[in-house]
Every structure is written in structure tokens, then in C-alpha cells.
N, C-alpha and C positions, 0 to 999 in steps of 0.2 A: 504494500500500500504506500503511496507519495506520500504517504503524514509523515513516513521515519526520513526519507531522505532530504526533507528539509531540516535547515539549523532550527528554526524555529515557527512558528504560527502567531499571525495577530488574532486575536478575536476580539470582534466589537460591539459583540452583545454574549447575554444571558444564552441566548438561543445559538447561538455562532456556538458555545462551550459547550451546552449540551449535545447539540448534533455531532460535535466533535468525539466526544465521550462516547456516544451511540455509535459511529463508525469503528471505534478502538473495542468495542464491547463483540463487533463480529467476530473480531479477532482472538480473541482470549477464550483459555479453556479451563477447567481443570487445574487447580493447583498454580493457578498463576498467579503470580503479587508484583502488587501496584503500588509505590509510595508517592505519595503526592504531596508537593511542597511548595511554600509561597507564603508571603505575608498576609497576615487577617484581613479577609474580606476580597481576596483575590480570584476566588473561583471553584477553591479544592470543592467545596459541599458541593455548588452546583455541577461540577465532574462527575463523581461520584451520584448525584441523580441522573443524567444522563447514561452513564454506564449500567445502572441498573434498570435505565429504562430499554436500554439495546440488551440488555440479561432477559427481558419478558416480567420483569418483578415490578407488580403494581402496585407493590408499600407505597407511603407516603418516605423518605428519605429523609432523616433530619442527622444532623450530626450529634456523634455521640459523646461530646464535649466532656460532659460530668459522668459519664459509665463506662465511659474507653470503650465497648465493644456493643455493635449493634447486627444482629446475623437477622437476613433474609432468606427465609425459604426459595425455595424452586428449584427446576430441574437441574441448575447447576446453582448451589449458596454463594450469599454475597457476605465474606465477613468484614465489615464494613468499621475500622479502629479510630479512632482519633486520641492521638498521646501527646497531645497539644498541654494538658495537665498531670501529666507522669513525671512524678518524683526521682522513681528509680525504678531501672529495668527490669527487677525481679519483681514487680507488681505486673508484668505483662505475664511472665515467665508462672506466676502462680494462677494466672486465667489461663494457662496453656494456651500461649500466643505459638509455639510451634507447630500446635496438633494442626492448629489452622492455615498456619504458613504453608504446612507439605501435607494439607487436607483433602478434602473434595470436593471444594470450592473454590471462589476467587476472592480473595486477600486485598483488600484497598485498607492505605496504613494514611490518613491523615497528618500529616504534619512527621512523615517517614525519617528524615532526614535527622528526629533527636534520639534514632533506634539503627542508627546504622549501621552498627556491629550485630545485630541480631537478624538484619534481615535477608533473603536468600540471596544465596549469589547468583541466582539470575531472578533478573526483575524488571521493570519497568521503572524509571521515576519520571515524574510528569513534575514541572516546576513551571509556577505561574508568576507572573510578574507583572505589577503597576506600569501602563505603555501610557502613550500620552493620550488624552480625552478619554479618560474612561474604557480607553482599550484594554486589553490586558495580551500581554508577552507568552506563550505559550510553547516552554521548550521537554520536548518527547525523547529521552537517552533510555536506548536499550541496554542491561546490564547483564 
């Protein structure tokens, strides 16, 4: 797909991110983890709804800010983390953050980048960034 061989993506709306998310959701299967990063308010949550709307999962998405972990049913699970408020790593480690990392779903790690030594060595990280007018920076490194 053209999305990995560019350096990066402008998106300039709400809907530009999620349609984007729903193109990269064809793609992914099974045990595969997503870390997605960027300053508050840059796009990760609305990603992460568009991913689960290209999954077939008709939840309502919201981030899991204050519980760290939010799992979506269906034919393939969404485990859906946000460690934006983790203290220390052995709190992910005691919700069994690996069962789900090498599970039998697909792994989106909200704010992935303060868990870097924990996450698999192949991954996805998606990194969103403040563009000018309300755009937002949208760079896709496969790991």
C-alpha cells in the first residue's frame, strides 16, 4: 500500500485520520501491535476509532485514559491500551500486557513510545504531529 512509502501524511480533518486508520485496519491481522504517538489532542483516539471501524467493531471507542486497557470483541479483538498515566511498567506487566501483545488480536498501545522496551519487535508506530492550520503530521515507520 502507498501509505508506507511515503515519509509522511498531512491530514486535515477528523475524517482524513479516520479513513486513514480504516485503510491500515485492511491490512493488519492477528497479533499485530500498533503504538501510536503524538502530543494530546493530536489524533491517536480518533486513529484508533477509525481502525476499529475498518476491524467491523461497532463499540463506541473512547480512550482508556484512567483503566489503561479497553478490549473489543469480534472476529478478530481490539486491545485497545492507553499508558499515557503509567507509573511503572510492571502495572502493565501485572494486566498481562504480553498475553495480548502475542494474543489473538490486534494490540493498539496509546501513547506506545513510554513502553518501548516492552513492546514487540515488530510493530507498527504511527506518530502524529501539530502541522500548521489544524493539520496534523502523520508519520507511518514499520518496525
Amino acid at each position: 500500500m502507498d501509505i508506507f512509502k511515503k515519509n509522511f501524511i498531512i491530514s486535515t480533518s477528523e475524517q482524513e485520520t479516520l479513513n486513514l486508520a480504516e485503510k491500515i485496519a485492511k491490512l493488519i491481522k492477528p497479533g499485530d501491535v500498533i503504538s501510536i504517538n503524538g502530543e494530546l489532542g493530536t489524533g491517536k483516539t480518533c486513529f484508533v476509532k477509525g481502525l476499529a471501524k475498518g476491524m467491523g467493531i461497532s463499540q463506541i471507542i473512547t480512550s482508556p485514559s484512567f483503566i489503561i486497557l479497553k478490549i473489543y470483541h469480534n472476529k478478530i479483538p481490539l486491545y485497545h491500551f492507553d499508558v499515557y498515566r503509567l507509573d511503572k511498567l510492571f502495572q502493565l506487566e501485572d494486566i498481562g500486557f504480553n498475553q495480548f501483545q502475542y494474543g489473538d488480536g490486534v494490540t493498539v498501545i496509546e501513547w506506545g513510545d513510554k513502553i518501548g522496551e516492552l513492546l514487540s519487535f515488530d510493530h507498527l508506530q504511527v506518530i502524529f504531529s501539530y502541522y500548521e492550520n489544524k493539520k496534523r503530521k502523520i508519520k507511518i515507520v514499520p518496525h
